[in-house]
N, C-alpha and C positions, 0 to 999 in steps of 0.2 A: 486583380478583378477577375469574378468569373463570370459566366454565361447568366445564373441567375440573379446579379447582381445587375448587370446590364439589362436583362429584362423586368428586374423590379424595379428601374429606373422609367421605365417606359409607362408604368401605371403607377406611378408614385411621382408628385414633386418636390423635392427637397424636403423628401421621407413622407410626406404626407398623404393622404387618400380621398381622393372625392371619387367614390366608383357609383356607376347608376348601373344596378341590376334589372335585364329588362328579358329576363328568363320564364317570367309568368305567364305566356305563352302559350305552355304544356301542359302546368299546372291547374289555367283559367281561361283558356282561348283568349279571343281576339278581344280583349277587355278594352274598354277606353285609354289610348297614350298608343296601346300595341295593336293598333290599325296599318298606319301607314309607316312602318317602321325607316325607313328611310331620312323621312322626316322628326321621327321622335330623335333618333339619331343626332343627327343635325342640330337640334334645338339644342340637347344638352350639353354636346360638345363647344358650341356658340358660348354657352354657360358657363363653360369653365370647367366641367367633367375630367377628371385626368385618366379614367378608365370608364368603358360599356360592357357590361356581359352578359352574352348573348348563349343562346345555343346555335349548334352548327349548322345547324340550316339556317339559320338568318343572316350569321355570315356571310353564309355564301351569298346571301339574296341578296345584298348592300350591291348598292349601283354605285355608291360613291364610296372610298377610304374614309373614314372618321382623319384630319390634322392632329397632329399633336396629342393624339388623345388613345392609351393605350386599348387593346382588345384582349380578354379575356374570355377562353372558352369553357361554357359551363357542361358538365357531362353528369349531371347527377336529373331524375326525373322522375315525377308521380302524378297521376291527375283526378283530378276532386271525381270524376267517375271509377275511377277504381276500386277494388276491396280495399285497400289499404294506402289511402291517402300520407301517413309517416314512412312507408317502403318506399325510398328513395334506390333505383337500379342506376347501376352505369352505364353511360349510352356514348360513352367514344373514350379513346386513349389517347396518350400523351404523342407519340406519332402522330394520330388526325389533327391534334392541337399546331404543330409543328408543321403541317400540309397547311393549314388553312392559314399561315401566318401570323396567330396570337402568341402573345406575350405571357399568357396566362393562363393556368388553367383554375375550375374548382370545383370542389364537390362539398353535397348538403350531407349531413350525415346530424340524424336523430339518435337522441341519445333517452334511454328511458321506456322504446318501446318493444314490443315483443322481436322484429327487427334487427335491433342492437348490433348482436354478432357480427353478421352480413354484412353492412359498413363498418361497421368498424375495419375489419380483416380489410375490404375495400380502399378506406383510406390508407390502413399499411404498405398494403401493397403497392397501389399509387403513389406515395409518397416517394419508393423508392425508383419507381418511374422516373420521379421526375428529376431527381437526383440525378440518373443516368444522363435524361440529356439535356439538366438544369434550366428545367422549367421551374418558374415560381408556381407554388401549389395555394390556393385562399381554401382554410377548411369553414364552411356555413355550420357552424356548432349549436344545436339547438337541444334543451333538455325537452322535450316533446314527446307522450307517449302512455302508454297506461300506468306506468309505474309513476309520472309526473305529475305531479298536484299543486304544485306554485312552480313553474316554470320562470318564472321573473327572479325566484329567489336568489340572493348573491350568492349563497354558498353553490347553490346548481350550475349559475352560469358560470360562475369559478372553476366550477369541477369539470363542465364542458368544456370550456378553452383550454384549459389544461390537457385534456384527452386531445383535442387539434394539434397542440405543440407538442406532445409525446410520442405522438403517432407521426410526423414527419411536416404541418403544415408550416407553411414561408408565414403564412398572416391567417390568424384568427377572427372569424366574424361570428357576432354574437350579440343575443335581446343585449339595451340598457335596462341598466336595473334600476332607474328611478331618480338617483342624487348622486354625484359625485364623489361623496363619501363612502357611499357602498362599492361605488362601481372602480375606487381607486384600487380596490383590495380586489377586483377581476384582474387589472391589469398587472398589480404587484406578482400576482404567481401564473403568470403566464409571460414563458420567455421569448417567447414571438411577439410582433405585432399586432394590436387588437385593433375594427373597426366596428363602431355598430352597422344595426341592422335596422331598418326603418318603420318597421312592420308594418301594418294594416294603416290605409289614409287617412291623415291626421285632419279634423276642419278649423285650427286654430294655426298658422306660420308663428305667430310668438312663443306659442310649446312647441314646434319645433326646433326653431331656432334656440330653445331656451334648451331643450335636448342634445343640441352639438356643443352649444356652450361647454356644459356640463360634463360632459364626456372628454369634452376636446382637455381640461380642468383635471380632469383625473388623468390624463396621461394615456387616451387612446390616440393613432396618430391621422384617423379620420373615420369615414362613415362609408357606407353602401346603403342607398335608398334608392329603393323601386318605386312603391305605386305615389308616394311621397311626394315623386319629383314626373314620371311621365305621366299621372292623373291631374296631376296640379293646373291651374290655367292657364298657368304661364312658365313652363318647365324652364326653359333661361332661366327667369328671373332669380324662381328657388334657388334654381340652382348656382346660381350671383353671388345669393346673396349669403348659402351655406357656406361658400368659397370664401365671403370674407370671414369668417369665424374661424375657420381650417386654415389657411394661409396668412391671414393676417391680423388674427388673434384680437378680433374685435369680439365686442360682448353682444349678447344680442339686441339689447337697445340700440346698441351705437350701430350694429347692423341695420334695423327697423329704419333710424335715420338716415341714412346713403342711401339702402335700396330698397321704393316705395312701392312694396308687393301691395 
């Protein structure tokens, strides 16, 4: 056993992922769920959450340790006022990851936009960061960008998570692409672990849950959902009740039935 294997233990259960990304922040200010963070905190971990990720200052700001439930440091940032909302910079290293006591680090890196280069090189380098002092690295792989005109496509998010696992990431996050048929063939060629990615608030919980089904079907080993699960109105709950399709390989009906979001 090594160091990253003991900390991908920490935000993994029994290989699995429920991570709630609560990074939108910097991106979108103080949006509804990321008010009182302390509290949002608390709710998903209550849920079942097996990782949170945060940027490092909310870290620090936690009054209370999340139980059980691992911490991931996000160092990648852009915000909808800037010239270039796809130019993700890095804004801490593997060292501050390791100060602040996370398990994890990760970075967003857009694939497809004039950008490109400059993450890319970024992830490389960081990757080998974390090697050094076996930190788990999560690459946010997204085809996004001017050159990008179906970003949902299989073969794009194919080609993204593949550049995540070549370039050094522990675990691959990335859009679903719709059906588990398409989406088995993201995971076939990518030798890391895949999770999706939740994207933009869903107002139906049976497509969502019909979305971790499906995923979970093709051979992804969990999910990271943001505003999904801290917008939601009842973050627990969500978050219940996507834990039993991830961990205990319920369908999403028989999920509907136990937990009555």
């Amino acid at each position: 056993m090594n160091g990253k294997e003991v900390r991908l233990n920490r935000i993994l259960r029994n290989g699995k992922a429920l991570i709630i990304p609560m990074d939108h922040g910097v991106s979108m200010g103080p949006v509804k769920g990321l008010v009182d963070m302390d509290d949002t905190v608390s709710k998903v971990v209550e849920g079942g959450a097996s990782a949170v990720l945060l940027h490092k200052g909310i870290i620090r700001s936690l009054k209370t340790v999340p139980n059980n439930c691992g911490i991931i440091a996000h160092f990648s940032a852009s915000t909808s006022l800037g010239p270039d909302a796809n130019k993700k910079v890095r804004t801490g290293s593997v060292e501050e990851a390791i100060r602040l006591g996370a398990d994890a680090v990760s970075l967003h890196i857009n694939i497809g936009c004039k950008t490109e280069p400059e993450m890319i090189f970024k992830l490389g380098e960081f990757a080998d960061k974390c090697d050094q002092w076996q930190i788990p690295l999560i690459a946010m792989m997204y085809a996004r960008g001017e050159n990008v005109k179906a970003p949902l496509d299989p073969a794009n998010v194919a080609m993204v998570c593949r550049i995540g696992a070549e370039l050094g990431a522990d675990i691959v996050k990335c859009n679903y692409t719709g059906s588990p048929e398409t989406f088995k063939d993201v995971v076939a060629g990518c030798p890391v672990p895949v999770v999706i990615a939740g994207g933009a608030k869903a107002d139906d919980d049976r497509a969502l849950l019909e979305m971790v089904e499906g995923a979970m079907t093709a051979g992804c080993v969990g999910l990271t959902f943001g505003r999904n699960v801290f917008q939601h109105e009842n973050p627990t709950l969500i978050v219940r009740a996507v834990s039993k399709i991830v961990y205990e390989g319920l369908t999403a009906e028989e999920t509907l039935e136990v937990v009555k979001i």
